[in-house]
PyMOL commands that place a pseudoatom at each C-alpha (Angstrom):
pseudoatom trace, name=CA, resn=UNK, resi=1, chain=A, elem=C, hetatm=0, pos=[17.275, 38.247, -35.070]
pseudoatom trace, name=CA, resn=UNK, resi=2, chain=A, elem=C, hetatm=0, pos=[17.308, 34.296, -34.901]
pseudoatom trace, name=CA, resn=UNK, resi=3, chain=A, elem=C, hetatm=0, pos=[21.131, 34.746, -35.778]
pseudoatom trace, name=CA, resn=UNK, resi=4, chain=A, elem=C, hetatm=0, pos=[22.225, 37.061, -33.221]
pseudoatom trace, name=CA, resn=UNK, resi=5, chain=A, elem=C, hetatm=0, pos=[19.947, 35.286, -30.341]
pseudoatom trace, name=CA, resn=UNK, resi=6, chain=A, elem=C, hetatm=0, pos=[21.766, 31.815, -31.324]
pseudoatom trace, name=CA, resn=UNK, resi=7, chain=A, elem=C, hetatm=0, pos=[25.059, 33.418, -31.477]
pseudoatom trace, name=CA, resn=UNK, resi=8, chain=A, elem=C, hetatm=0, pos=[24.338, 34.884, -28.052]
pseudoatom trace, name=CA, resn=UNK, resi=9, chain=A, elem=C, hetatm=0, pos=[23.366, 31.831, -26.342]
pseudoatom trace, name=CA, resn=UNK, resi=10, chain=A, elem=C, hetatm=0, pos=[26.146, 30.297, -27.254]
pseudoatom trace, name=CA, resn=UNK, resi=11, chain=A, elem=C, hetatm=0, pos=[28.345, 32.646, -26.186]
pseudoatom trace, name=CA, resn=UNK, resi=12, chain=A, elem=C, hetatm=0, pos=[26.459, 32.952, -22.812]
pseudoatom trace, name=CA, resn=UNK, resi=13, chain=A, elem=C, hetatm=0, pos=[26.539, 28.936, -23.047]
pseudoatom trace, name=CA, resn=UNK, resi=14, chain=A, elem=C, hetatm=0, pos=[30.718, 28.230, -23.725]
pseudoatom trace, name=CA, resn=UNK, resi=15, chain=A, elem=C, hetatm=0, pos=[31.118, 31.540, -20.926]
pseudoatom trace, name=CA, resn=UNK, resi=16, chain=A, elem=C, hetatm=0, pos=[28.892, 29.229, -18.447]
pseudoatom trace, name=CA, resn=UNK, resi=17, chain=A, elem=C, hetatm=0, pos=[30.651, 26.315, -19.408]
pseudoatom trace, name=CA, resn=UNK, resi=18, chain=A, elem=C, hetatm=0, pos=[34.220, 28.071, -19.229]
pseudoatom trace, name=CA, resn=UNK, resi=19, chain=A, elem=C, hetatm=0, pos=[33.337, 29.120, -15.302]
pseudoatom trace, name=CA, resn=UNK, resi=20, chain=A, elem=C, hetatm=0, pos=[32.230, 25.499, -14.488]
pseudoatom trace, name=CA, resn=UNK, resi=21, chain=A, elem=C, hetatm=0, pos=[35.335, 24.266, -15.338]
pseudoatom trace, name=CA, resn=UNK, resi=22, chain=A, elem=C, hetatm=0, pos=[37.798, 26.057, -12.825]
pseudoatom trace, name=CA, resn=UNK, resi=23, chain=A, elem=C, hetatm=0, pos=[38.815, 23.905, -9.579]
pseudoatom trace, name=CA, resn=UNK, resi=24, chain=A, elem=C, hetatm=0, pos=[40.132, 24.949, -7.118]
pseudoatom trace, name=CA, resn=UNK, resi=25, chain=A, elem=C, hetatm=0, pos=[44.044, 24.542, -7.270]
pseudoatom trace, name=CA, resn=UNK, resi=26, chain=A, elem=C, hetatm=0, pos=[45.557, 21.712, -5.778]
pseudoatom trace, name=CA, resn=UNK, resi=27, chain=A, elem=C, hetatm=0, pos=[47.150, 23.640, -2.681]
pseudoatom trace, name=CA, resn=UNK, resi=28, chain=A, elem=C, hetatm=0, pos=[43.837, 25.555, -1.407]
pseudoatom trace, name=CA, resn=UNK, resi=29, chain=A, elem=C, hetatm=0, pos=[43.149, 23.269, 1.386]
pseudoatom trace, name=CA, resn=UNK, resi=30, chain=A, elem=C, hetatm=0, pos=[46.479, 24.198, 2.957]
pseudoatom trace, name=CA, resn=UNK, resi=31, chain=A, elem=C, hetatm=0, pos=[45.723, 27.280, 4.625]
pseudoatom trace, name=CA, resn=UNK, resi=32, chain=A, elem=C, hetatm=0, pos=[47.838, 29.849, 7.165]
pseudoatom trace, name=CA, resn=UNK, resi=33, chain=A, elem=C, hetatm=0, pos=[45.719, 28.223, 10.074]
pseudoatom trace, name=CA, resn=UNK, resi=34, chain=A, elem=C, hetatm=0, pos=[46.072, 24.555, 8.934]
pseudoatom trace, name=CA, resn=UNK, resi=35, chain=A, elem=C, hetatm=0, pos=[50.213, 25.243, 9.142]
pseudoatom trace, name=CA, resn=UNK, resi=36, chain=A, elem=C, hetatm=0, pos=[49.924, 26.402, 12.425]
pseudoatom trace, name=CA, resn=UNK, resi=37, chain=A, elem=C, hetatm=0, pos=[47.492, 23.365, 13.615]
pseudoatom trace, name=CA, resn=UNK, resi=38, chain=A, elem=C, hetatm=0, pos=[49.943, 21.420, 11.712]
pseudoatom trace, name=CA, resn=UNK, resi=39, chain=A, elem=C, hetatm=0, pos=[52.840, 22.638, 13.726]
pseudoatom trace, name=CA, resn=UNK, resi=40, chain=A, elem=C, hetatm=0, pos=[51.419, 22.679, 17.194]
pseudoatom trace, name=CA, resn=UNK, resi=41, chain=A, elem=C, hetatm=0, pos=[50.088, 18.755, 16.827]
pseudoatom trace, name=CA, resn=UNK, resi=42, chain=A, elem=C, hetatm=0, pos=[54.377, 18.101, 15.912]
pseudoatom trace, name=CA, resn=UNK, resi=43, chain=A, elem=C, hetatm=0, pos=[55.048, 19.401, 19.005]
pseudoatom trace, name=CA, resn=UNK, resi=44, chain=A, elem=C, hetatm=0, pos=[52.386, 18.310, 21.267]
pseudoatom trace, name=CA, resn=UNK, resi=45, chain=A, elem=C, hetatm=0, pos=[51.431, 14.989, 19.737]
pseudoatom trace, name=CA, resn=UNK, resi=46, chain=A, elem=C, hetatm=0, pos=[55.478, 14.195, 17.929]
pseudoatom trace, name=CA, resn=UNK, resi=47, chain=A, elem=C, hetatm=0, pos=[56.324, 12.060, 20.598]
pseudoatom trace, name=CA, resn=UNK, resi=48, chain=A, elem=C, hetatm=0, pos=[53.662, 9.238, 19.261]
pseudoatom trace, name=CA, resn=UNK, resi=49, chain=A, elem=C, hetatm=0, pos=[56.005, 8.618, 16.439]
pseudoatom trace, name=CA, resn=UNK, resi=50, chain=A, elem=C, hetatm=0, pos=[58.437, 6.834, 19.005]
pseudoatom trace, name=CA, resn=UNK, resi=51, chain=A, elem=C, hetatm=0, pos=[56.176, 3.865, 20.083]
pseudoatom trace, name=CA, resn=UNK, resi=52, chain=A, elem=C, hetatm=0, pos=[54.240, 3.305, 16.745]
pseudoatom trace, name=CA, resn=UNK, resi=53, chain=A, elem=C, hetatm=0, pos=[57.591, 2.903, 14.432]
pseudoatom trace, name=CA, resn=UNK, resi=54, chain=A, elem=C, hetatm=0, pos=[58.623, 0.633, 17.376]
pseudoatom trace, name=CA, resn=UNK, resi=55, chain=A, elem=C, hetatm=0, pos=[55.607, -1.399, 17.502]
pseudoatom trace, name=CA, resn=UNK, resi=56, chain=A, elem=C, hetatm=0, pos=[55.522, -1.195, 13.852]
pseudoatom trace, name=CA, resn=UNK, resi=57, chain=A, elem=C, hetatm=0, pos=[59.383, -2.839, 13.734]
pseudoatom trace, name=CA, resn=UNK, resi=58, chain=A, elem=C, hetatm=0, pos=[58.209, -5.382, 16.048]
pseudoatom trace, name=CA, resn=UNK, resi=59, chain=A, elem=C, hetatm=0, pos=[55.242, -6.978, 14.100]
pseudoatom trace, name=CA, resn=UNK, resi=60, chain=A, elem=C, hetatm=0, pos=[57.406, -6.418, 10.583]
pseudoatom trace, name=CA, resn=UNK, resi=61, chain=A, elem=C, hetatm=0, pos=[61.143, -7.760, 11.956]
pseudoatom trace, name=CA, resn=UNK, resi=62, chain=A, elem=C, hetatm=0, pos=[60.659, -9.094, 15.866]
pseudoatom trace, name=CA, resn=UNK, resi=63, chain=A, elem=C, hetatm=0, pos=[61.263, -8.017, 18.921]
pseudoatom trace, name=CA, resn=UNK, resi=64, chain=A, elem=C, hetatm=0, pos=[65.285, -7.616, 18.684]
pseudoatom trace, name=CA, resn=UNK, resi=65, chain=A, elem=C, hetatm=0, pos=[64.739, -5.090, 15.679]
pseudoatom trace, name=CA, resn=UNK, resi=66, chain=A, elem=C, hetatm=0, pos=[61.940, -3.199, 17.059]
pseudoatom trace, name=CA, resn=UNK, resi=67, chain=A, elem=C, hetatm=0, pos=[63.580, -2.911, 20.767]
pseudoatom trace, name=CA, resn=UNK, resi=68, chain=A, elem=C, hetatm=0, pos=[66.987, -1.745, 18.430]
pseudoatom trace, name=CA, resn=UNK, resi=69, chain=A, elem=C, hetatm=0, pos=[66.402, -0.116, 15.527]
pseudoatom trace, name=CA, resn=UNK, resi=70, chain=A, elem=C, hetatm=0, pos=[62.468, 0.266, 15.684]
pseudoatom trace, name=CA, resn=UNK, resi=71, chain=A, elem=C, hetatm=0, pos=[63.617, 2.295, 19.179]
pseudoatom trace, name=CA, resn=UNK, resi=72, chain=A, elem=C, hetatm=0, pos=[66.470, 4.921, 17.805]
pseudoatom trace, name=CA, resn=UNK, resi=73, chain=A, elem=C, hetatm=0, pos=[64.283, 5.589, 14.467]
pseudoatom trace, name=CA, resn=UNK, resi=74, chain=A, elem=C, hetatm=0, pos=[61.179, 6.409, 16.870]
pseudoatom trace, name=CA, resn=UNK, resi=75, chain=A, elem=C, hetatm=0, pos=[63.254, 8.782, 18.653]
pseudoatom trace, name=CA, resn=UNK, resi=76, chain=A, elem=C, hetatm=0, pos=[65.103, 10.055, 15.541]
pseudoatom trace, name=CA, resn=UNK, resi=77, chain=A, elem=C, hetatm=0, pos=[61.440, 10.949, 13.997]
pseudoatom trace, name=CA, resn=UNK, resi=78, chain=A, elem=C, hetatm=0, pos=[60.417, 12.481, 17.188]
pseudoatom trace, name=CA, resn=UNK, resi=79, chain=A, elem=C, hetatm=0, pos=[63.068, 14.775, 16.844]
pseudoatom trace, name=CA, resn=UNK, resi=80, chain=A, elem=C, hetatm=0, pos=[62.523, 15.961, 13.342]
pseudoatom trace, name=CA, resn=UNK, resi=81, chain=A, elem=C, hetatm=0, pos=[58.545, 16.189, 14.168]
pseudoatom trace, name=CA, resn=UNK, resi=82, chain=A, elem=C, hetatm=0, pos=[59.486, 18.634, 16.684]
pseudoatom trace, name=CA, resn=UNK, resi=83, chain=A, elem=C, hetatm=0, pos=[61.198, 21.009, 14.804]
pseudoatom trace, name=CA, resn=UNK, resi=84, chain=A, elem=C, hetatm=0, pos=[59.657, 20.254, 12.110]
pseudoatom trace, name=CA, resn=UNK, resi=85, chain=A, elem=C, hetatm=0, pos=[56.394, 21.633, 14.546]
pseudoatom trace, name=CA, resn=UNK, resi=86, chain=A, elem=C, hetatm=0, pos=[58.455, 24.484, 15.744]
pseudoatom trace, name=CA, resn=UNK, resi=87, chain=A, elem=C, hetatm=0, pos=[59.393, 25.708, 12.211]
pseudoatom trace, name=CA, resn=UNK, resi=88, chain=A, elem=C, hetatm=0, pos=[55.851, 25.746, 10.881]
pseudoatom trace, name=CA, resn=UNK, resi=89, chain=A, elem=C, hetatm=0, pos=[54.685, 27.671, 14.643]
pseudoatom trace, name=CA, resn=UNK, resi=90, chain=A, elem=C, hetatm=0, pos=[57.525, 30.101, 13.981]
pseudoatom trace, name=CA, resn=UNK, resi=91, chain=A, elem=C, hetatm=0, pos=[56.580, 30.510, 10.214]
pseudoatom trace, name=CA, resn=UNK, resi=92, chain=A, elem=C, hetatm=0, pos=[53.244, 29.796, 10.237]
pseudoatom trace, name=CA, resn=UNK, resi=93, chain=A, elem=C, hetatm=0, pos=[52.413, 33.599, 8.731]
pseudoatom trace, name=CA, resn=UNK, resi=94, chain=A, elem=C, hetatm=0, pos=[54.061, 33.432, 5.289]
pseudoatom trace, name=CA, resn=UNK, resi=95, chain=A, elem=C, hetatm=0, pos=[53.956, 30.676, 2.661]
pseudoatom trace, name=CA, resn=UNK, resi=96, chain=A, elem=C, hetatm=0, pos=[57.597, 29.600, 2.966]
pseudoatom trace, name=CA, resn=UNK, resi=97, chain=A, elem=C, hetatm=0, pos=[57.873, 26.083, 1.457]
pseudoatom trace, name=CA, resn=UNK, resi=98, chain=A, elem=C, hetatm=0, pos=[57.468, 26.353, -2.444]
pseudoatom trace, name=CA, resn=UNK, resi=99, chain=A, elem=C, hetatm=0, pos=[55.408, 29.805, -1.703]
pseudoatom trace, name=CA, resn=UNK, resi=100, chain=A, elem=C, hetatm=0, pos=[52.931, 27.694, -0.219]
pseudoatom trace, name=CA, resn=UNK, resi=101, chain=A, elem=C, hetatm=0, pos=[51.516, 26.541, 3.115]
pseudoatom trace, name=CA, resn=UNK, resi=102, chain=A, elem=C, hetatm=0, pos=[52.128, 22.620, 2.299]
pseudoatom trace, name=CA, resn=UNK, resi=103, chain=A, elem=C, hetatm=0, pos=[54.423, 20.053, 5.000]
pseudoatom trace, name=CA, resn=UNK, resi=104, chain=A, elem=C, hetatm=0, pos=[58.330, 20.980, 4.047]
pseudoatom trace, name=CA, resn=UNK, resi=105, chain=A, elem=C, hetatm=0, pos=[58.890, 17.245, 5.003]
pseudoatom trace, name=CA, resn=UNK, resi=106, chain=A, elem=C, hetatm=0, pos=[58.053, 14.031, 2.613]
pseudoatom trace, name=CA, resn=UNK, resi=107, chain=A, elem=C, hetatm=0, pos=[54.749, 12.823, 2.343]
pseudoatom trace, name=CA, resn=UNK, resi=108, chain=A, elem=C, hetatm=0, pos=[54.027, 8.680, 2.966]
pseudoatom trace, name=CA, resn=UNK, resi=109, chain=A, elem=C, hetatm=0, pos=[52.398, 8.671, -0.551]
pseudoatom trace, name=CA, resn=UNK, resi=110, chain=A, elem=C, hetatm=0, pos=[55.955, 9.513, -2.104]
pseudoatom trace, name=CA, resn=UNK, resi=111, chain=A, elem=C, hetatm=0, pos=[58.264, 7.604, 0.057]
pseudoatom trace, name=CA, resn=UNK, resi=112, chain=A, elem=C, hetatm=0, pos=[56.538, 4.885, 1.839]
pseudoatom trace, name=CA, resn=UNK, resi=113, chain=A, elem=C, hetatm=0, pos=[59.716, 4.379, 4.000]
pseudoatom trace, name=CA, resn=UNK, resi=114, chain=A, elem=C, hetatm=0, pos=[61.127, 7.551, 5.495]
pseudoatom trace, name=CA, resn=UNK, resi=115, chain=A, elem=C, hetatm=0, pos=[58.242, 9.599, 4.472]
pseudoatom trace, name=CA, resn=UNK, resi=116, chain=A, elem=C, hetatm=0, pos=[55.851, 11.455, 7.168]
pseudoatom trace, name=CA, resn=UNK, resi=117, chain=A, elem=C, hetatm=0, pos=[52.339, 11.800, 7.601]
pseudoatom trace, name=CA, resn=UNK, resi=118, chain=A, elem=C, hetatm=0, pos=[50.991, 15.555, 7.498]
pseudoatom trace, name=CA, resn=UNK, resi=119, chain=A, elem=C, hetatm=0, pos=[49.827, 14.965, 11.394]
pseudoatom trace, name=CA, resn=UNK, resi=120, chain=A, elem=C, hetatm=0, pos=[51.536, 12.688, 13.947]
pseudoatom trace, name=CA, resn=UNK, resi=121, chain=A, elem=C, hetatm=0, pos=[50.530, 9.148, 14.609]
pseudoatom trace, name=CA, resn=UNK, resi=122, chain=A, elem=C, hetatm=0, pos=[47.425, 8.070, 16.588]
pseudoatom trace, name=CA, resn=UNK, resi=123, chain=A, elem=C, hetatm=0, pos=[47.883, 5.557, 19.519]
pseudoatom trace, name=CA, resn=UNK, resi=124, chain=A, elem=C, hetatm=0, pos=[46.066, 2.670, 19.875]
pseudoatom trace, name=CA, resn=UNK, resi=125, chain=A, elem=C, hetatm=0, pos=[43.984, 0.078, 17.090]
pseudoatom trace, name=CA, resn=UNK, resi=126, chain=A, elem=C, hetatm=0, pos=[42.633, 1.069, 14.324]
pseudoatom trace, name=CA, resn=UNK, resi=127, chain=A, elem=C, hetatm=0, pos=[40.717, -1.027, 12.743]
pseudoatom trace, name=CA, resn=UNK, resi=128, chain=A, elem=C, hetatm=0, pos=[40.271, -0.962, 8.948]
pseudoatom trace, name=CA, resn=UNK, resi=129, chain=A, elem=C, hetatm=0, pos=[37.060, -2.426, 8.851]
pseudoatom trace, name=CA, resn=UNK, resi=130, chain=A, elem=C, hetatm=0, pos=[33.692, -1.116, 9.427]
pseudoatom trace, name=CA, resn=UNK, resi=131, chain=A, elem=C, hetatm=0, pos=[31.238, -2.883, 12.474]
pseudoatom trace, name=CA, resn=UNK, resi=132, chain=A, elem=C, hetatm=0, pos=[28.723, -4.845, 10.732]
pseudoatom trace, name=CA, resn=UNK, resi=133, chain=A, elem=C, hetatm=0, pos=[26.185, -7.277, 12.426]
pseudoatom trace, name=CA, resn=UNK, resi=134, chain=A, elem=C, hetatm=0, pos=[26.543, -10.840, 10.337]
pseudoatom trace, name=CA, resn=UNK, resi=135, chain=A, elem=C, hetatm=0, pos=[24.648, -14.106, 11.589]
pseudoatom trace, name=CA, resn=UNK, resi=136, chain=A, elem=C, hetatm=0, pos=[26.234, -17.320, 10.812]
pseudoatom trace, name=CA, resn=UNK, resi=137, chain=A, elem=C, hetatm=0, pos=[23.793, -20.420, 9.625]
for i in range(1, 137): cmd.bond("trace and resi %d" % i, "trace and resi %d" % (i + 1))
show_as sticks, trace
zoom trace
């Protein structure tokens, strides 16, 4: 009886064990709705990505860069966030890139440079540190 009780609970115990160990797979945040969202924030809010990559080419290579080429890239990614907006609205129903619901464009995290964000560009500062109280002696 000892034998088949210890051989139970530790079948009961790897089966509990075995369950505990599944995650959720890497894609389950990207849902049908989230597409959709993503798409109608490329259209509405696309047009952001023309003054922040101009601003952005003015503080990297001056004003002569940002007014030129910081400019004409701003518009060119403006572009390509609107249809990229208007495919994901149109196909926002079915898992079409790699059978699932992720961005079809480049993320930042793989090419710093010419990649995109999953949502346009907010306006304005941001500031990357928090708002802390410190006195000075």
């Amino acid at each position: 009886m000892k034998k088949f009780l210890t051989t139970a609970l530790l079948v009961v115990g790897f089966q509990v064990a075995g369950i505990a160990d599944i995650h959720s797979p890497p894609a389950s945040e990207q849902t049908m709705l989230r597409k959709l969202y993503r798409g109608l924030s490329n259209i509405v809010y696309g047009s952001t990505e023309l003054p922040n990559y101009w601003s952005r080419n003015v503080r990297s290579a001056g004003a002569v860069e940002g007014a030129s080429y910081g400019a004409l890239m701003g518009a060119h990614r403006t572009l390509w966030r609107f249809g990229y907006g208007v495919w994901e609205v149109v196909t926002f129903f079915e898992p079409a890139y790699k059978r699932s619901y992720k961005p079809p464009y480049q993320s930042v995290d793989f090419m710093p440079q010419s990649g995109y964000e999953e949502f346009p560009p907010q306006l304005g500062f941001l500031g990357q540190t928090s708002y802390t109280r410190t006195q000075v002696h």
